[in-house]
C-alpha positions in Angstrom: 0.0 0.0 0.0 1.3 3.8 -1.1 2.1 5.7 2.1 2.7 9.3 2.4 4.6 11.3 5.0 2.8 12.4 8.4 1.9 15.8 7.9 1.8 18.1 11.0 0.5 21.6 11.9 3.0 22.4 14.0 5.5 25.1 13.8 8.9 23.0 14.3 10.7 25.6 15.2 9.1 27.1 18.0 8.9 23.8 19.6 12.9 23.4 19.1 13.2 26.7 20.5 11.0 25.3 23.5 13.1 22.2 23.8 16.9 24.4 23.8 15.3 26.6 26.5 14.1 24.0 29.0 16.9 21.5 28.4 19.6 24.8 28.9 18.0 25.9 32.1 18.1 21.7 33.3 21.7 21.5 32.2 23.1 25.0 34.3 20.9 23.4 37.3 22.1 19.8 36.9 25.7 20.9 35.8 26.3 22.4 39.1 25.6 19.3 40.8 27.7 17.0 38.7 30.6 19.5 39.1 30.2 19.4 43.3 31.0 15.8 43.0 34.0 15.9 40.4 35.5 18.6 42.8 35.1 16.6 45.9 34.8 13.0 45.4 38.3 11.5 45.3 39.4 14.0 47.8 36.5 12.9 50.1 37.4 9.2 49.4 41.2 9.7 49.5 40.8 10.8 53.3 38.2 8.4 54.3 40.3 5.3 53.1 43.7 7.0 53.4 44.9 5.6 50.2 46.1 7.4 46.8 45.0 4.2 44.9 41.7 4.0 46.3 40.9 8.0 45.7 41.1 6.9 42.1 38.1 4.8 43.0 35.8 7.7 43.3 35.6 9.1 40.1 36.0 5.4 38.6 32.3 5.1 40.6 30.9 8.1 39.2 31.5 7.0 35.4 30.8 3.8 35.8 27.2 4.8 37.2 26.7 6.8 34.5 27.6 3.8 32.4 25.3 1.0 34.1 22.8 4.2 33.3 23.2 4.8 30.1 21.3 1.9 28.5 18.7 2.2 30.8 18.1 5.8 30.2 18.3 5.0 26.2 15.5 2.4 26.6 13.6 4.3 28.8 13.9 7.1 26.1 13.1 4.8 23.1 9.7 3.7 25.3 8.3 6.5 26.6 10.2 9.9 24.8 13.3 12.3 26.0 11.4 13.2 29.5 11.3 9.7 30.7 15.2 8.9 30.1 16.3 12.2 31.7 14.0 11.8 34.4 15.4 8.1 34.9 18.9 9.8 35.0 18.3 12.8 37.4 16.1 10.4 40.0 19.2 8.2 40.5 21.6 10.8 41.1 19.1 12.2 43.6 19.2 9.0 45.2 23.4 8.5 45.1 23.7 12.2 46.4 21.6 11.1 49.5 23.7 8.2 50.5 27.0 10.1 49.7 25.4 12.3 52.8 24.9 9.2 54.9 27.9 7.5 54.1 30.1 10.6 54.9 28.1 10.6 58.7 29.0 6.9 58.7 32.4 7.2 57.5 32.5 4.6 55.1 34.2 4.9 52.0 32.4 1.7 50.6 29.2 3.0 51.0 30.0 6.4 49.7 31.8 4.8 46.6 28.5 2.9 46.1 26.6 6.6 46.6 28.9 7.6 43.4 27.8 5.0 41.2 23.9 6.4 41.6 25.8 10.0 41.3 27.1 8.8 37.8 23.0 9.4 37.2 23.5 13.6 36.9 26.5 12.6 33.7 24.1 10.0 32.2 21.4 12.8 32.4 23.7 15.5 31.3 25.2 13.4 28.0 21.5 12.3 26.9 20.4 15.7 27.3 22.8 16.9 24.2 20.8 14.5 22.0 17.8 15.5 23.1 18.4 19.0 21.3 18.9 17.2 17.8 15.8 15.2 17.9 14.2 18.5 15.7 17.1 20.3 14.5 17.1 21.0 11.1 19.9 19.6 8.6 23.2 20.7 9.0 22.4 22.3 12.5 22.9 19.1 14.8 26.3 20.3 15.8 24.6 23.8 16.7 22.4 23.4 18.6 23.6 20.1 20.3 26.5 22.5 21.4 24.0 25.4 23.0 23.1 22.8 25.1 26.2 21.6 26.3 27.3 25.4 26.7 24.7 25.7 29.0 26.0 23.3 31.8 29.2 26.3 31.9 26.9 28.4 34.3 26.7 25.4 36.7 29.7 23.6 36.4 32.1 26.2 36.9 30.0 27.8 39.8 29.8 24.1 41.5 33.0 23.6 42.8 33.5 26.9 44.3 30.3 26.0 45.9 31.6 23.6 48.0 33.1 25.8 50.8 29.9 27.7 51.5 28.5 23.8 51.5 30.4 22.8 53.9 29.6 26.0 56.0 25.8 25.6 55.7 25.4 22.0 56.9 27.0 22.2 60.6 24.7 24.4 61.7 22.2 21.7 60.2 23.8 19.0 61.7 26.1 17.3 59.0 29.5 17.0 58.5 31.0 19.7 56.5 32.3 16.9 53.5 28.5 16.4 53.7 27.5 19.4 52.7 28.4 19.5 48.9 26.8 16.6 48.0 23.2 17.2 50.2 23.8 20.3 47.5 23.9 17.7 44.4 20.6 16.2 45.6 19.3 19.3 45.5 20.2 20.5 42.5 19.5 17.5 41.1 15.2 17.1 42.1 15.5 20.5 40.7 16.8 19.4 37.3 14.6 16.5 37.1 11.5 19.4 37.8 12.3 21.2 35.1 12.7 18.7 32.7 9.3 16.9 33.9 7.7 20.4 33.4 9.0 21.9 30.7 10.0 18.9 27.9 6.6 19.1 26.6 5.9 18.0 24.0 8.8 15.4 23.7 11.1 16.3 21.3 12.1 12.5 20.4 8.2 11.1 20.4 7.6 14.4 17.9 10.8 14.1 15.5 9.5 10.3 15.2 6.0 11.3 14.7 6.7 13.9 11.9 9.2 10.7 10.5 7.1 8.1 10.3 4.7 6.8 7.3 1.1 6.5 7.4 -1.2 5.2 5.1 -3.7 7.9 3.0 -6.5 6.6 4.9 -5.4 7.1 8.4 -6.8 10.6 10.3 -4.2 13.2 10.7 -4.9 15.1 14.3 -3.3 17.8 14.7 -0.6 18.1 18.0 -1.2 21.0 20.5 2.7 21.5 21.0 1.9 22.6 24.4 -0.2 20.1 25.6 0.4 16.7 26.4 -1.8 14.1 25.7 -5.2 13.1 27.7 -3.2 10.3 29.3 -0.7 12.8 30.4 2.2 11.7 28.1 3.4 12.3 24.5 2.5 9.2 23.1 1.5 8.4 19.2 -2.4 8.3 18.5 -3.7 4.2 18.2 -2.9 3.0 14.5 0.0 3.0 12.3 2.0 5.6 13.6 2.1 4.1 17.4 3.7 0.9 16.8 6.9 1.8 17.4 6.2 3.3 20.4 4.2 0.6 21.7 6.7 -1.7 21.2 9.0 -2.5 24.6 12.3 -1.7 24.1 14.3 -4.1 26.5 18.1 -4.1 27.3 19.0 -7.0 25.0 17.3 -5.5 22.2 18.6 -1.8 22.5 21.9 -3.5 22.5 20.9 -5.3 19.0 19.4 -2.4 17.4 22.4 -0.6 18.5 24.7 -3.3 17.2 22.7 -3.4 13.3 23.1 0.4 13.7 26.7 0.3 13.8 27.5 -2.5 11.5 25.9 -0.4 8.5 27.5 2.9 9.5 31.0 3.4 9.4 31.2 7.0 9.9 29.2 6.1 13.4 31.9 3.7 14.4 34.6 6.3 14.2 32.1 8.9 15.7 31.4 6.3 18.9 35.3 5.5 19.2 36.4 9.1 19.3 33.8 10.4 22.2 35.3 7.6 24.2 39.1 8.1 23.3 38.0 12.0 24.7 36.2 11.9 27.2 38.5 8.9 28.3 41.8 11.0 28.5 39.3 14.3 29.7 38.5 11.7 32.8 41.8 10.2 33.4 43.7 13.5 34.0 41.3 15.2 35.4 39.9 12.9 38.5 43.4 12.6 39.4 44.3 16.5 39.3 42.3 17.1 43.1 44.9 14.0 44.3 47.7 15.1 43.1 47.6 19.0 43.9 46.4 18.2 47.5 49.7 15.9 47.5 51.2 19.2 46.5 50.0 21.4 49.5 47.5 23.0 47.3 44.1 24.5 49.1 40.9 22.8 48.3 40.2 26.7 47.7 43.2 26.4 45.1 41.7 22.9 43.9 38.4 24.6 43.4 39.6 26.9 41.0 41.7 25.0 38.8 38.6 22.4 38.4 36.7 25.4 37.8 39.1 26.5 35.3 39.0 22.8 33.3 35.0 22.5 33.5 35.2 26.0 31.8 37.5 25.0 29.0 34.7 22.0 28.6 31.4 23.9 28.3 32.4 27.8 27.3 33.5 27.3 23.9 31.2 24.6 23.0 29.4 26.9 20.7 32.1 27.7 18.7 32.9 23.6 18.4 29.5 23.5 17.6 29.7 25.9 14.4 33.0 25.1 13.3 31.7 21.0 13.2 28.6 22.3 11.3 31.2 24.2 8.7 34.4 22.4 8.4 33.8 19.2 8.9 32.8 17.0 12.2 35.9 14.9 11.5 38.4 17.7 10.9 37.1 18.9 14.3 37.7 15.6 16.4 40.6 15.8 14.9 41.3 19.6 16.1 40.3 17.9 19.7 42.7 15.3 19.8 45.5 17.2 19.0 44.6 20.1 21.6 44.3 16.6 24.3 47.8 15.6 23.5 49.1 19.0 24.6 46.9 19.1 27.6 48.0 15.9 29.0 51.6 16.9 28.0 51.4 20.6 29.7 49.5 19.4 32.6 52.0 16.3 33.4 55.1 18.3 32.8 54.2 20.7 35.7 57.1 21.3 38.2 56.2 21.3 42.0 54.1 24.1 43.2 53.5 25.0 39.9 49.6 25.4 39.9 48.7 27.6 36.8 50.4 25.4 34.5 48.0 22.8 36.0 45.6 25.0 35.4 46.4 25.7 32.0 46.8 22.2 31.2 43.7 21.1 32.4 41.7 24.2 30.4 43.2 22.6 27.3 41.8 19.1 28.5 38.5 20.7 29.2 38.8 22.4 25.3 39.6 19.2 23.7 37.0 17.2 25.3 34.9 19.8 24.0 35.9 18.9 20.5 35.5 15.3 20.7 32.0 15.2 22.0 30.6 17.9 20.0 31.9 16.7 16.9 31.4 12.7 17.4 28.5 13.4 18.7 27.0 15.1 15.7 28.3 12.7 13.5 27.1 9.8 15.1 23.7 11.2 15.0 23.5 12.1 11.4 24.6 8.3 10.8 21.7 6.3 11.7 18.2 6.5 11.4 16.2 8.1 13.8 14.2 5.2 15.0 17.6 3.9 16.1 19.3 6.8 17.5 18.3 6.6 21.3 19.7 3.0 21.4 23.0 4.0 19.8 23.4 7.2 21.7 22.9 4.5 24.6 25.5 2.3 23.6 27.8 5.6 22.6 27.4 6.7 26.2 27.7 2.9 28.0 30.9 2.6 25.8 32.6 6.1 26.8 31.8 5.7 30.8 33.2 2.4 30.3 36.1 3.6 28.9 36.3 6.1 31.1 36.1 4.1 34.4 38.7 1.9 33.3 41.0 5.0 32.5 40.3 6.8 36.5 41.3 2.8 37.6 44.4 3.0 36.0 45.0 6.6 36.5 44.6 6.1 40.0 47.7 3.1 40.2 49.8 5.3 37.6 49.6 8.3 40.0 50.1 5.7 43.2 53.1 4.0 41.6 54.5 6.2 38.9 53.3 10.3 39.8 51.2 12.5 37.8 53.8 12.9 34.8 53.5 9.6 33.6 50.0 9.7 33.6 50.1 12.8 31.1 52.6 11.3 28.7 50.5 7.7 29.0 47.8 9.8 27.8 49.0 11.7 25.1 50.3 8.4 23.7 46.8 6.7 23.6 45.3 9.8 22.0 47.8 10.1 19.5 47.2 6.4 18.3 44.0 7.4 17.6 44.6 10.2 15.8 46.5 8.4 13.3 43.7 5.4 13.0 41.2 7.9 12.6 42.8 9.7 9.5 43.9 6.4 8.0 40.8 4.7 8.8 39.2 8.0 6.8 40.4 7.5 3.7 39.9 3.8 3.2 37.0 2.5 1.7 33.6 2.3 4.1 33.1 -2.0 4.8 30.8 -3.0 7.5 31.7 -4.8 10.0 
């Protein structure tokens, strides 16, 4: 039988403006929240267990939450639209933020590591947000506006970490520890988030783009979507026929990891988009978690440490923008490409620091934060654009489970290079891996696409 696209009377671009607004204000709320835990984890860890190795630990947790997360906020996002992943996300590192607090009053470093996996929620939340804003983006604008998005969380981030001193103040008159403090701001932070989001995602980007996608037959009714109502049942799903199947149908783990896997097989350019977000925001994680160690090692203030975190999450989020339009213009390869070389010189800068010397730190770890930048942007975009759209919350599941993955095992080993070897090593280690990349990546370019 002929079909025909779904015709809706909706103006598309309000709605995306809508959509950049409310997932904007949710990142600068839920940023700030994320950052209080990159800021303070290891250090909290590091003097609960008294061990270097074990302070690597903590941000190992935190990315490997958001890994264990990110399928589950994929499938929950394939089922039931955007809202119901990132509110899946933000619930969770509600819930880790709260047992930080009681672990810190109990003093166990086991139980607040286990705190930090739920924490890893607020970065699961955080990454699927910035794919949330290319559900309606128009061609050639994915980079764009998935970038305005990620610029957003800069408000938040930066802010968190010097947040944690007047944290720390504020909960002994209430009757926690000052360590506490911090992270009972998280949970706050992130209910907030996951308000906003519950509120204001309406309707759902994703169940929309996929509407306006699908085919329908000539005979079936068109109705045409209030954009700022939901529906009666108080979601965004399809109307009965045709065009809800895909919605109805339950997306469980072992088949968003199939769909994901098809995906990839028939899209080389998504392969090399998936590999370089992890090779970035593997190296991004590795220097960085160990940064707070290794300058408190150094005599530096957590005042001190605040800032030069601050500085890093800057260098992540400020600029994004600019990655964005320059991935839209030149090329999303040529700009991962940009990212990894600007990583190398991070990792080299920031490990070849002498003693004391805390703005070359600093500078190194803005680079990092620049770089990182690059690589998700970029790969991001590009992995996208390469499959369908009726696929793309199980990849962008798989892209996310695979960089946390990544990510946790780099903190792991970051944590026994630093413990055995010192911070240097762990820059040059870094820039190594990176540069390997690099080199696959512009080989891997100009050979003929095969799947796999």
């Amino acid at each position: 039988m002929t079909t025909t696209p779904l015709k809706i009377p909706i103006d598309v671009s309000r709605v995306q403006r809508r959509v950049l607004i409310v997932l904007s204000a949710a990142q600068t709320v839920g940023g700030a929240g994320v950052a209080v835990g990159l800021a303070l984890s290891s250090l909290v860890v590091n003097r609960l267990s008294g061990s270097t190795v074990i302070s690597g630990f903590a941000g190992t947790a935190t990315v490997l939450g958001a890994a264990l997360l990110a399928l589950p906020t994929a499938r929950a996002a394939g089922r039931g639209g955007r809202r119901a992943g990132l509110t899946l996300a933000y619930a969770c590192a509600f819930a880790g933020s709260v047992i930080a607090v009681l672990a810190i009053a109990l003093a166990s470093w086991q139980l607040l590591l286990a705190g930090l996996v739920l924490v890893g929620g607020g970065s699961a939340g955080n990454l699927a947000a910035r794919y949330s804003a290319t559900d309606l983006a128009p061609p050639g604008h994915a980079a764009r506006h998935l970038s305005w998005v990620v610029w957003a969380s800069t408000v938040g981030t930066v802010a968190g970490p010097n947040l944690v001193e007047p944290a720390e103040a504020v909960a002994e008159p209430l009757g926690l520890s000052g360590a506490a403090g911090p992270f009972a701001l998280s949970a706050l932070t992130f209910a907030v988030t996951a308000l906003i989001i519950n509120v204001g995602l309406r309707p759902d980007p994703f169940i929309l783009a996929r509407r306006i996608a699908e085919p329908v037959t000539p005979l079936d009714p068109v109705t045409p979507l209030d954009p700022a109502a939901p529906s009666e049942a108080g979601t965004d799903a399809p109307a009965s026929g045709p065009r809800s199947r895909v919605a109805a149908a339950p997306d469980r783990g072992g088949r968003t990891l199939r769909t994901a896997w098809e995906a990839l097989r028939q899209a080389p350019q998504a392969r090399r988009a998936l590999a370089g977000i992890a090779i970035s925001h593997t190296a991004m994680v590795s220097v960085m978690s160990m940064t707070p160690v290794h300058l408190d090692h150094e005599g530096a203030s957590i005042s001190v440490i605040g800032i030069v975190i601050s500085v890093h999450i800057a260098g992540m989020y400020v600029l994004s923008p600019v990655v964005g339009w320059l991935a839209d213009r030149i090329g999303r390869r040529n700009v991962m490409l940009v990212g990894m070389g600007v990583l190398i010189c991070a990792a080299l800068l920031a490990g070849s620091a002498g003693h004391h010397d805390v703005p070359q730190v600093g500078a190194g770890l803005l680079l990092l934060g620049v770089g990182w930048s690059c690589g998700l942007v970029s790969g991001s975009a590009m992995l996208t654009e390469a499959v369908p759209i009726e696929r793309r919350p199980a990849v962008q599941g798989m892209s996310d489970l695979l960089m946390n993955v990544c990510g946790a095992t780099g903190t792991i080993l970051a944590g026994a290079i630093v413990g055995f070897a010192g911070y240097g090593v762990l820059g040059a280690a870094v820039a190594v891996v990176v540069g390997i990349f690099a080199v696959w990546l512009t080989v891997s370019s100009r050979r003929p696409a095969t799947a796999l």
